[in-house]
C-alpha positions in Angstrom: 31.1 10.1 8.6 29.8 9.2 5.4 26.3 10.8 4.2 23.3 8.7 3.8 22.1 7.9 0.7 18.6 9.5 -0.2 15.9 7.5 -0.4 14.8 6.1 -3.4 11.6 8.3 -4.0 8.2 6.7 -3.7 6.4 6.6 -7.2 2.7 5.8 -7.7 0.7 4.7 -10.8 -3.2 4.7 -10.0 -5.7 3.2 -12.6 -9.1 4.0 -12.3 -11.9 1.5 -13.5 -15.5 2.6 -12.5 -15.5 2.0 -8.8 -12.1 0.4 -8.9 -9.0 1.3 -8.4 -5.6 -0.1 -9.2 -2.5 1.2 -7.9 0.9 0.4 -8.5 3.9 1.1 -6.1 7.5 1.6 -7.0 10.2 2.7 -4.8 10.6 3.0 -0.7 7.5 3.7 1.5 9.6 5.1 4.2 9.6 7.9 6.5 8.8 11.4 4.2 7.5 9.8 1.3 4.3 8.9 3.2 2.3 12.0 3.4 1.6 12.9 0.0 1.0 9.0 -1.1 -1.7 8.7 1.9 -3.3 12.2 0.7 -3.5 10.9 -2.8 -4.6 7.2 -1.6 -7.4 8.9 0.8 -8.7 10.1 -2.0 -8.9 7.1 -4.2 -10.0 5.2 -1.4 -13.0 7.6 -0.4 -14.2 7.4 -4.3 -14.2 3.5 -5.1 -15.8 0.2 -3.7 -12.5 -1.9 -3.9 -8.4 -0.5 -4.0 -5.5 -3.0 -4.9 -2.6 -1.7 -3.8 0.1 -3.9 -6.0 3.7 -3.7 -3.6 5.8 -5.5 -6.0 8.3 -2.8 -7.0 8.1 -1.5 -3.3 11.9 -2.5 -2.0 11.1 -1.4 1.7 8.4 -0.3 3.9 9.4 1.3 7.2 7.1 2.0 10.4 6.3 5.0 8.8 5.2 3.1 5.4 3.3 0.2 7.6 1.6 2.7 9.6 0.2 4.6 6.4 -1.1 1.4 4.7 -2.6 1.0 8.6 -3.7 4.2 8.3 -5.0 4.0 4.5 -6.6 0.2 5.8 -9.0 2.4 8.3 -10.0 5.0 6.3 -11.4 2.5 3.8 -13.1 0.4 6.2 -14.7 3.3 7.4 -16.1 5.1 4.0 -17.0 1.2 2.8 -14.1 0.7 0.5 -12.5 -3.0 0.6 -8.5 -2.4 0.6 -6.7 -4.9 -0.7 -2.5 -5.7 -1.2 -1.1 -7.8 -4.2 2.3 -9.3 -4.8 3.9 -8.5 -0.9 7.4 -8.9 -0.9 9.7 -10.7 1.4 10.7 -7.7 3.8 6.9 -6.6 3.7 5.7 -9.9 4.3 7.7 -10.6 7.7 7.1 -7.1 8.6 3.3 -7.5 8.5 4.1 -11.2 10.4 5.7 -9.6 13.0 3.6 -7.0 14.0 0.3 -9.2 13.5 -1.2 -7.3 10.9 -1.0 -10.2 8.0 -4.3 -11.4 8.6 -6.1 -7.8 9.3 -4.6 -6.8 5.5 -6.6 -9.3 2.7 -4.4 -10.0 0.1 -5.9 -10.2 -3.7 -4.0 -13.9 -3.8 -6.2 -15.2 -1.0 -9.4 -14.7 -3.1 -8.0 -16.0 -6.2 -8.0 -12.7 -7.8 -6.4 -12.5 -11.5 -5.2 -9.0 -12.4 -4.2 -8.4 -15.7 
């Protein structure tokens, strides 16, 4: 039986601006990568007014990476923080269709937005 390949690890570039923060996904949000990326995203969320997660370089989320962007989406609601997701890809996308979560996640596209 052939081995599975590892997954691609998760990599994370955050950019703070005042009470902003910008952060920058590369990699697989998959099952074990999530823990330490929602540790280090509670954190950024419980210190600024507005997060931008940008998903462009992410090449798949699983249930495990929806349901910490889920999780990451509450905790900011609740300490006043406004999350919001740039640049979803395809898979990401459909995933967020199908399990009705597009419209709960705002997207820095629908308010017109420009990040440098």
């Amino acid at each position: 039986m052939p081995e599975e390949a590892p997954a691609k690890p998760l990599v994370y570039d955050i950019i703070r601006e005042g009470e902003s923060a910008f952060v920058k996904c590369h990699g697989r949000l998959v099952s074990g990568l999530t823990d330490d990326f929602y540790a280090d995203l509670k954190d950024v969320v419980s210190g600024s007014r507005i997060v931008i997660l940008d998903l462009k370089d992410l090449t798949f989320v699983d249930s495990m990476g929806l349901g910490t962007l889920v999780r990451l989406y509450v905790h900011a609601r609740g300490v006043g923080c406004e999350l919001k997701l740039m640049h979803l890809g395809k898979q990401l996308r459909n995933l967020l269709k199908l399990t009705n979560l597009l419209s709960t996640f705002s997207t820095v596209e629908e308010h017109g937005i420009t990040v440098a």
